[in-house]
MMTF fields as JSON, N, C-alpha, C and O atoms, coordinates in Angstrom:
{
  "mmtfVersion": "1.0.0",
  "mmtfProducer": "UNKNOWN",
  "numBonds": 451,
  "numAtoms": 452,
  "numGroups": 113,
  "numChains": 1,
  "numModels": 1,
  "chainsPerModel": [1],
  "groupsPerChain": [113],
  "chainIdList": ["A"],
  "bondAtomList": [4, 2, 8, 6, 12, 10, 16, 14, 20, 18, 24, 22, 28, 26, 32, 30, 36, 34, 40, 38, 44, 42, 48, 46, 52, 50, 56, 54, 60, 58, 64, 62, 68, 66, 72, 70, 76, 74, 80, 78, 84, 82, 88, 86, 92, 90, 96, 94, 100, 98, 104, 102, 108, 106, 112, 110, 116, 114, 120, 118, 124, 122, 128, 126, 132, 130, 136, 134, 140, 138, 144, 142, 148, 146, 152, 150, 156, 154, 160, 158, 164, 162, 168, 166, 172, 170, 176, 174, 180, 178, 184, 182, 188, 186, 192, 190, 196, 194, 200, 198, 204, 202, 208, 206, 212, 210, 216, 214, 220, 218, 224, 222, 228, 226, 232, 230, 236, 234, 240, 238, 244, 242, 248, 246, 252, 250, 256, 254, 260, 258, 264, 262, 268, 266, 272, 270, 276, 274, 280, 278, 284, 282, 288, 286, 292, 290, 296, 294, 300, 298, 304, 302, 308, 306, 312, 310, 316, 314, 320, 318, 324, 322, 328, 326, 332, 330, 336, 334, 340, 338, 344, 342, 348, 346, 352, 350, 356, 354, 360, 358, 364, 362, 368, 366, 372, 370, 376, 374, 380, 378, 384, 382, 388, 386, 392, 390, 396, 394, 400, 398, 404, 402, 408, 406, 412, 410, 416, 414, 420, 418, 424, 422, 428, 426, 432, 430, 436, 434, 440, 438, 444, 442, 448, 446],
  "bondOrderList": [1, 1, 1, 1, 1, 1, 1, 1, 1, 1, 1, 1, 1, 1, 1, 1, 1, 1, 1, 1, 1, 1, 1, 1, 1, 1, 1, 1, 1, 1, 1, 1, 1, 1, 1, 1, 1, 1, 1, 1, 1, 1, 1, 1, 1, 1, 1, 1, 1, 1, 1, 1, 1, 1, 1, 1, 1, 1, 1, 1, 1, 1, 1, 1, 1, 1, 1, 1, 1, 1, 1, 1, 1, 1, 1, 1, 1, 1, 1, 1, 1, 1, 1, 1, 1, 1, 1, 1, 1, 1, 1, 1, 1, 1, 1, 1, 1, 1, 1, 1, 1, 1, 1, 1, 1, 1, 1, 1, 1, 1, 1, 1],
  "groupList": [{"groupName": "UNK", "atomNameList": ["N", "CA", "C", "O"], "elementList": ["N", "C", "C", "O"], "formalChargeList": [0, 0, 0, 0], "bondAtomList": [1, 0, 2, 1, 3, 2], "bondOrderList": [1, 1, 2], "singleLetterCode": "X", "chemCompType": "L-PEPTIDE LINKING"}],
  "groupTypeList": [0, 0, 0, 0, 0, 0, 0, 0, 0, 0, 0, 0, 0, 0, 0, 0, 0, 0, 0, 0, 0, 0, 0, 0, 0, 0, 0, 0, 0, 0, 0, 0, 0, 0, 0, 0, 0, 0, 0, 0, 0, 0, 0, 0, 0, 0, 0, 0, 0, 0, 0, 0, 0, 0, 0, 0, 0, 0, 0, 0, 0, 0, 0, 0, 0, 0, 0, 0, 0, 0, 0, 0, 0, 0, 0, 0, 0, 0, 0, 0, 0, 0, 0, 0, 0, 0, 0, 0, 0, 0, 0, 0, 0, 0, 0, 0, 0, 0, 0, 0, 0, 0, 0, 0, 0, 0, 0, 0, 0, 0, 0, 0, 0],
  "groupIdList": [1, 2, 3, 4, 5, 6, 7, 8, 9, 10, 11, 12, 13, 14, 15, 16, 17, 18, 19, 20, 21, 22, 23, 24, 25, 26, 27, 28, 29, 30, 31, 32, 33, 34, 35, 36, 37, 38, 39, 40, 41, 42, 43, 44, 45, 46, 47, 48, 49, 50, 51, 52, 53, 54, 55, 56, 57, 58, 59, 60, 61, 62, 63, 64, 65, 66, 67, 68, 69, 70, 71, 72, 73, 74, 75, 76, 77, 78, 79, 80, 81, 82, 83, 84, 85, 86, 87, 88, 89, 90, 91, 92, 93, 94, 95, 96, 97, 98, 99, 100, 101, 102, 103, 104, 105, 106, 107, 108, 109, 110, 111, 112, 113],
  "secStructList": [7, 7, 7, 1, 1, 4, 4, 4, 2, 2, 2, 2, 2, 2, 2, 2, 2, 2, 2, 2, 2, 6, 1, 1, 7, 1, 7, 6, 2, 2, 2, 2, 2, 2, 2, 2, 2, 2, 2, 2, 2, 2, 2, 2, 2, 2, 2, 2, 2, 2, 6, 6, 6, 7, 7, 6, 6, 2, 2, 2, 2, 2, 2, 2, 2, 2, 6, 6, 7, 1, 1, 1, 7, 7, 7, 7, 7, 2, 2, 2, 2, 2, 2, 2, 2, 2, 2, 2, 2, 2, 2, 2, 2, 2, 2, 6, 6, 6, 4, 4, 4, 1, 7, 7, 1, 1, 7, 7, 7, 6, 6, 7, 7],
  "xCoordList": [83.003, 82.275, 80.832, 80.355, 80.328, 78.756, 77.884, 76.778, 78.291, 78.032, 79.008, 80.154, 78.958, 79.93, 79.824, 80.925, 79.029, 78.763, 80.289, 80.944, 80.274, 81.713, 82.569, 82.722, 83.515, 84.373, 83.968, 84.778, 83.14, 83.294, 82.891, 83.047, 82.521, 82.795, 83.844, 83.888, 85.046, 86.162, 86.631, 87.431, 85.973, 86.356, 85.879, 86.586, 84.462, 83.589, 84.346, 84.753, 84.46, 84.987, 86.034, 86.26, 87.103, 88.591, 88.819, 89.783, 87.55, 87.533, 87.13, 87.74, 85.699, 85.083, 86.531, 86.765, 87.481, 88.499, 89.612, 89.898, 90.232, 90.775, 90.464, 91.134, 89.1, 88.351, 88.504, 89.208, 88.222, 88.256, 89.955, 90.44, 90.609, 92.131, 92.708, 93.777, 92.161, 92.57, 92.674, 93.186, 92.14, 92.355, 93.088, 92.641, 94.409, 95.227, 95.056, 95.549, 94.01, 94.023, 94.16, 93.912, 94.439, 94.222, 95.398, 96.38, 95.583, 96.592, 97.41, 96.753, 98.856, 99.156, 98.61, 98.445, 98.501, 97.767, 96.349, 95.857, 95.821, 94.802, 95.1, 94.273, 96.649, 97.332, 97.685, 97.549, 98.345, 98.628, 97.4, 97.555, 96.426, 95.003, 94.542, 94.209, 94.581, 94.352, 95.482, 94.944, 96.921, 97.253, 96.857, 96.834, 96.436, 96.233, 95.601, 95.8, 94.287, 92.849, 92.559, 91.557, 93.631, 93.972, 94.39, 93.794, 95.334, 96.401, 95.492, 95.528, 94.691, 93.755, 93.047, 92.931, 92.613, 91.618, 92.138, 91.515, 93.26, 93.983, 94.35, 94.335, 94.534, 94.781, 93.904, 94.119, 92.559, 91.44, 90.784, 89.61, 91.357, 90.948, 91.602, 91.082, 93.199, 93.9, 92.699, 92.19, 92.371, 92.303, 90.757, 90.375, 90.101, 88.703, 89.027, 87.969, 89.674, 90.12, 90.383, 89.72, 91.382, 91.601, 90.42, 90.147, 89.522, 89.086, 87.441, 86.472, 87.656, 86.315, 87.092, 86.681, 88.32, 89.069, 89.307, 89.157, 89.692, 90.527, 91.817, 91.99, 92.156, 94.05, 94.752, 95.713, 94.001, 94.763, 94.984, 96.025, 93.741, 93.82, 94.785, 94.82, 95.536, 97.169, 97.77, 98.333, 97.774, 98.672, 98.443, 99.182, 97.15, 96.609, 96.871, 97.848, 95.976, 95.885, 97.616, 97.934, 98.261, 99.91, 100.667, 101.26, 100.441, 101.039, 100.429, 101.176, 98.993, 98.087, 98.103, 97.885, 98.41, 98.643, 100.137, 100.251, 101.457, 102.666, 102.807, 103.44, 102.025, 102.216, 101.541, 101.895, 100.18, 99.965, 100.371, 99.855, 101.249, 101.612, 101.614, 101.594, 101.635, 101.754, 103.091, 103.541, 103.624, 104.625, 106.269, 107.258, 106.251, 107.935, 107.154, 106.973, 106.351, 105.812, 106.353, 107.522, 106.306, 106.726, 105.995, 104.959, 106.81, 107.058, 106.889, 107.687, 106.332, 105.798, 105.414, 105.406, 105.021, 104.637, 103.132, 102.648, 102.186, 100.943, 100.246, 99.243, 100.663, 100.135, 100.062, 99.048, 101.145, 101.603, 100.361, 100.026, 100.006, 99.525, 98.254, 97.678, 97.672, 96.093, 95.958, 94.908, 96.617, 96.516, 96.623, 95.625, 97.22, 97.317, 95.953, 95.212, 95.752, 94.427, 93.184, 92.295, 93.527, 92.435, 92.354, 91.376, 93.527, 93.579, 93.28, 92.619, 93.628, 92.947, 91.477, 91.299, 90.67, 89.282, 88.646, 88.004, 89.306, 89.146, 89.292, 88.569, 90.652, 91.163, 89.914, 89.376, 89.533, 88.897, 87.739, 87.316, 87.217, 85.747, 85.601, 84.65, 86.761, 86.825, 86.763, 86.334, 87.396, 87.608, 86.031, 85.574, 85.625, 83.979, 82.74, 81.56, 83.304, 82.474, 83.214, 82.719, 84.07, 84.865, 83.9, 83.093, 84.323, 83.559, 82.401, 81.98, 81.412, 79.975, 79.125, 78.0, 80.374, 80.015, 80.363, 80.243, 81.065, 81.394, 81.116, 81.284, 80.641, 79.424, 80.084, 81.245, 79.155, 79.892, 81.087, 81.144, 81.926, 82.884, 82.585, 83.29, 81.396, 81.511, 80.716, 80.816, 79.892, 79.092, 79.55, 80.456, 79.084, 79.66, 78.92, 77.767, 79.916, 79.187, 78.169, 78.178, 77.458, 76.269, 77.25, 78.259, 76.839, 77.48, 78.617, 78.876, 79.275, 80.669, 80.767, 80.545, 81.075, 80.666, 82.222, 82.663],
  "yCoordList": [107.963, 107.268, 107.683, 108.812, 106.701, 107.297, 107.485, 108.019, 107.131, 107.021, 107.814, 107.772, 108.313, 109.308, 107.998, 107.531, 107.572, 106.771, 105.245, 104.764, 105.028, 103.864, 104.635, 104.454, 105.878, 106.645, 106.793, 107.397, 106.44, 107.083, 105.72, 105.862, 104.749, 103.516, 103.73, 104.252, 102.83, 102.753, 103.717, 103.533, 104.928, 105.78, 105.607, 105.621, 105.354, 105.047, 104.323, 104.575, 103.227, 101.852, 101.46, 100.596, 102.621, 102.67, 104.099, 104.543, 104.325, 105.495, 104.576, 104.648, 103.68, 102.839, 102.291, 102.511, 101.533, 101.033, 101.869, 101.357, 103.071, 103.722, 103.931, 103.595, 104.68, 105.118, 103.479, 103.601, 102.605, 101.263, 101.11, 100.945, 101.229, 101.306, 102.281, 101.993, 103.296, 104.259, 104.324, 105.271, 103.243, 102.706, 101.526, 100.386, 101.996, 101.337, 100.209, 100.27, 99.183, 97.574, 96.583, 95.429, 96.788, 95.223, 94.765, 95.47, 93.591, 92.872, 93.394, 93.961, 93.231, 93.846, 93.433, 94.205, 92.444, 92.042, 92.769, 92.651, 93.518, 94.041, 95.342, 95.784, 95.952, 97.057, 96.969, 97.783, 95.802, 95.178, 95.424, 96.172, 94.925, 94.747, 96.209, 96.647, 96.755, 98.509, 99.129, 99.648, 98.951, 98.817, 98.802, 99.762, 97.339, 97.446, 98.113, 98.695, 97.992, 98.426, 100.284, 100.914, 100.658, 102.672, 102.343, 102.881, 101.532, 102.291, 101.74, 102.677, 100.962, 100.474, 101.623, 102.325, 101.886, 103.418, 104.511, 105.312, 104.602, 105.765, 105.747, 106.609, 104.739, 104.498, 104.885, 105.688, 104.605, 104.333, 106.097, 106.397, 106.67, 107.919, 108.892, 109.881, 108.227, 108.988, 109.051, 110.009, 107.28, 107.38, 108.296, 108.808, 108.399, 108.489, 110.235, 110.856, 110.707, 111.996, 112.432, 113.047, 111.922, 112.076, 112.018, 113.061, 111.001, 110.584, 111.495, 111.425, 112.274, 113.295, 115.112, 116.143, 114.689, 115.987, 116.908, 118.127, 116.06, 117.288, 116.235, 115.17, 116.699, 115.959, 116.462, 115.892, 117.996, 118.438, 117.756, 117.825, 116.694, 115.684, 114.595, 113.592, 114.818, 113.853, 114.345, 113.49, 115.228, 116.562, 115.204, 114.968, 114.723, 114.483, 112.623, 112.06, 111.964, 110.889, 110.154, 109.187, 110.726, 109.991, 109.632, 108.611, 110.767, 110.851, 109.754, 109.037, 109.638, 108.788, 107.443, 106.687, 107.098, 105.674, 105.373, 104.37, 106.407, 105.867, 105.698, 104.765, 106.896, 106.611, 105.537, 105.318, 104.653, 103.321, 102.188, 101.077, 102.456, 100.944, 99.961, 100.285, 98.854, 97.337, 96.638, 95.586, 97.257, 96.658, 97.174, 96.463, 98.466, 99.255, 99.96, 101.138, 99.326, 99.627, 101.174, 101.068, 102.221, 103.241, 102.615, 102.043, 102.959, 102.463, 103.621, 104.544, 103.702, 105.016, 104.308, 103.082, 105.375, 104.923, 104.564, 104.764, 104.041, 103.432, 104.868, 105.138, 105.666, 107.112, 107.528, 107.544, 107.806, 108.61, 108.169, 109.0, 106.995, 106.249, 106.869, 107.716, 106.485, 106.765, 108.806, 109.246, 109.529, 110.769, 110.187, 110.351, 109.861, 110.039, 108.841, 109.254, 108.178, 107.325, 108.673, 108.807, 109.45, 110.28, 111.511, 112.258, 111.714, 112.939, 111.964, 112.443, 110.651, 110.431, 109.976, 110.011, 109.651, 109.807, 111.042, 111.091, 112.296, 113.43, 113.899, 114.476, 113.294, 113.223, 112.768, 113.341, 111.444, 110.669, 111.337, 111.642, 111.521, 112.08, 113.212, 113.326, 114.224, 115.638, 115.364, 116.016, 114.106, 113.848, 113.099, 113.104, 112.742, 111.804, 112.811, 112.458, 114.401, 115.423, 116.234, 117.295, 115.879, 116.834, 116.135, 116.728, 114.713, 113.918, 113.898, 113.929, 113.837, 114.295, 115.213, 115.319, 115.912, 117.723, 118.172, 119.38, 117.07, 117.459, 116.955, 115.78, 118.009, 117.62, 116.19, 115.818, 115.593, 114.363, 115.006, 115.953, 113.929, 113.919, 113.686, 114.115, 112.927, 112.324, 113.011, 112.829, 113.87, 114.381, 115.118, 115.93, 114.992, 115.87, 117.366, 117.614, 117.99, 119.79, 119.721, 118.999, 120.414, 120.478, 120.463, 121.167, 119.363, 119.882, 118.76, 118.261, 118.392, 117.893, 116.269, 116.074, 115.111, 113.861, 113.601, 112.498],
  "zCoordList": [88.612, 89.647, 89.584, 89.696, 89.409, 89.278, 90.747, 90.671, 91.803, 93.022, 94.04, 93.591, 94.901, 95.848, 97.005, 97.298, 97.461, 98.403, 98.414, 99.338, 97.186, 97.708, 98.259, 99.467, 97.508, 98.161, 99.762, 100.465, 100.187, 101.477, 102.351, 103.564, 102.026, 102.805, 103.86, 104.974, 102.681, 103.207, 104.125, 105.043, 103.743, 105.141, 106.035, 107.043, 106.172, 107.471, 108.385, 109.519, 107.531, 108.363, 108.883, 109.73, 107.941, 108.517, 109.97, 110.593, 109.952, 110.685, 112.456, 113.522, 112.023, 113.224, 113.951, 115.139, 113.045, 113.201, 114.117, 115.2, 113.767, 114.228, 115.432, 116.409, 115.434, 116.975, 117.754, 118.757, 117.633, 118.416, 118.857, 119.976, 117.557, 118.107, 119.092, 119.631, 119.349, 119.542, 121.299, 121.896, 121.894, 123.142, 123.589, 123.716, 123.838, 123.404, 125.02, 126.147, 124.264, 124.967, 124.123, 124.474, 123.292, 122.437, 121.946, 122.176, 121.22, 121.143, 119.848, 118.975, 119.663, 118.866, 117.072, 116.128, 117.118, 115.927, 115.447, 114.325, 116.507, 116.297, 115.304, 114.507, 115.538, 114.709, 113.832, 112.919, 113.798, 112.416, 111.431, 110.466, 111.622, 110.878, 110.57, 109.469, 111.547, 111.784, 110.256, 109.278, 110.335, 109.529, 108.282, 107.512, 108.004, 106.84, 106.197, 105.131, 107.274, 106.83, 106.807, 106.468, 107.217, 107.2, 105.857, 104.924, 105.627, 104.324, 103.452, 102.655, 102.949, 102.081, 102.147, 101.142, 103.06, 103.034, 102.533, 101.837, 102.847, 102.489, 100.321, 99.443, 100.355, 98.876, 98.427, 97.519, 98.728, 97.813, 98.362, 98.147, 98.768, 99.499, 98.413, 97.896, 98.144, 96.692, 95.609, 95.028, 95.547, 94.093, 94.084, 93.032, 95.129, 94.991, 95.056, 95.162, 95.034, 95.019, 93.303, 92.468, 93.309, 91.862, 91.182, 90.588, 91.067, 90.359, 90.446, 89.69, 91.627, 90.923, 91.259, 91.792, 90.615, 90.385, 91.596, 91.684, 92.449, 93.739, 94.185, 94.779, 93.875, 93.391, 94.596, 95.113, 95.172, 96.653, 97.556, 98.209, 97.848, 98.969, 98.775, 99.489, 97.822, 97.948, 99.163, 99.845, 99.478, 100.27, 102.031, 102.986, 101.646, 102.966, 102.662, 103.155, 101.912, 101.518, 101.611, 102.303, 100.959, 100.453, 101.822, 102.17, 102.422, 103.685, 104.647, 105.311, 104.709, 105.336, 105.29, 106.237, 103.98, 103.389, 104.093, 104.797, 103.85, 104.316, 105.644, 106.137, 106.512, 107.77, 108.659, 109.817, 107.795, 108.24, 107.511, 107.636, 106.787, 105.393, 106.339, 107.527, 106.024, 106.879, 106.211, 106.664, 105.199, 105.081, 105.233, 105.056, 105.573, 106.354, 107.21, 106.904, 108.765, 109.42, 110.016, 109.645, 110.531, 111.317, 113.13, 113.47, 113.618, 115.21, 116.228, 116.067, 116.867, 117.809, 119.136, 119.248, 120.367, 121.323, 121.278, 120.163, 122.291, 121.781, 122.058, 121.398, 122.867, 123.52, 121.98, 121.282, 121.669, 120.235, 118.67, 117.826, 118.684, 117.757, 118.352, 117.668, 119.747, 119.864, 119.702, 120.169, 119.297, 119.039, 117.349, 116.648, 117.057, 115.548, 115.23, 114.338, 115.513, 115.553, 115.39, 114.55, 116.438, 116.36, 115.505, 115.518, 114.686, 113.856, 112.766, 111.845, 112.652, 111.703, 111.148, 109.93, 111.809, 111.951, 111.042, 109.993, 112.264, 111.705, 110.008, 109.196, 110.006, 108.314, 107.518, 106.571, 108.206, 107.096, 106.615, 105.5, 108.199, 108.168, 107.259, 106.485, 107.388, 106.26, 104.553, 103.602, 104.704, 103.31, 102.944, 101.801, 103.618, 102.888, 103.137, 103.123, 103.414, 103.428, 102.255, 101.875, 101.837, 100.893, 99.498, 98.783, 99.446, 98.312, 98.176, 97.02, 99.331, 99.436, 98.709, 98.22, 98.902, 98.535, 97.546, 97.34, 96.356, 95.421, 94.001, 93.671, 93.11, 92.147, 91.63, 91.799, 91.045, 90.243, 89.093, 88.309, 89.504, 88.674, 86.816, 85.903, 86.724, 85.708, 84.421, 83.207, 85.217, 84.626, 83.267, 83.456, 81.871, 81.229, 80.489, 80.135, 80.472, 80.022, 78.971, 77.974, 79.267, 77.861, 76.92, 76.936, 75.804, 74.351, 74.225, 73.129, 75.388, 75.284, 75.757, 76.952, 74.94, 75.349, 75.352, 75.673]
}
């Protein structure tokens, strides 16, 4: 990745999302969407992990992606969801300071192409 900045989009925005969900007034379709738009984040949170070599944040990411999939939904109370709404923010936010902060991936060693 020659840029750190895409990796952390998708977090931003799945994060704005969460925090907006996270008051639980809106219609259920609004979760659905919430849904999607976590586990899309969450995927791309794997791959953007991997892909400038910290593979640990599977530990966090795998779990993140399954527990919002949109397609074998998990079912909770709306109380229950706006706490996990909010740990995940937190998640996200750690992870687009983890990637921030971490030299480019791509770069290669003196000497070695």
């Amino acid at each position: 990745m020659g840029s750190k900045f895409p990796a952390v989009i998708p977090s931003a925005i799945a994060s704005a999302f969460l925090l907006i969900g996270a008051a639980p007034i809106h219609a259920y379709g609004y979760y659905i969407f919430l849904r999607w738009a976590v586990c899309a984040a969450a995927v791309w949170f794997c791959y953007s992990a991997v892909n400038v070599k910290r593979g640990w944040l599977l530990i966090v990411g795998v779990p993140l992606a399954i527990l919002f999939n949109p397609i074998v939904p998990i079912y909770m109370h709306k109380a229950t969801w706006s706490i996990i709404d909010l740990a995940a923010v937190a998640v996200l936010f750690g992870f687009s300071w983890v990637i921030r902060s971490t030299p480019k991936a791509n770069q290669t060693v003196q000497g070695q192409q």
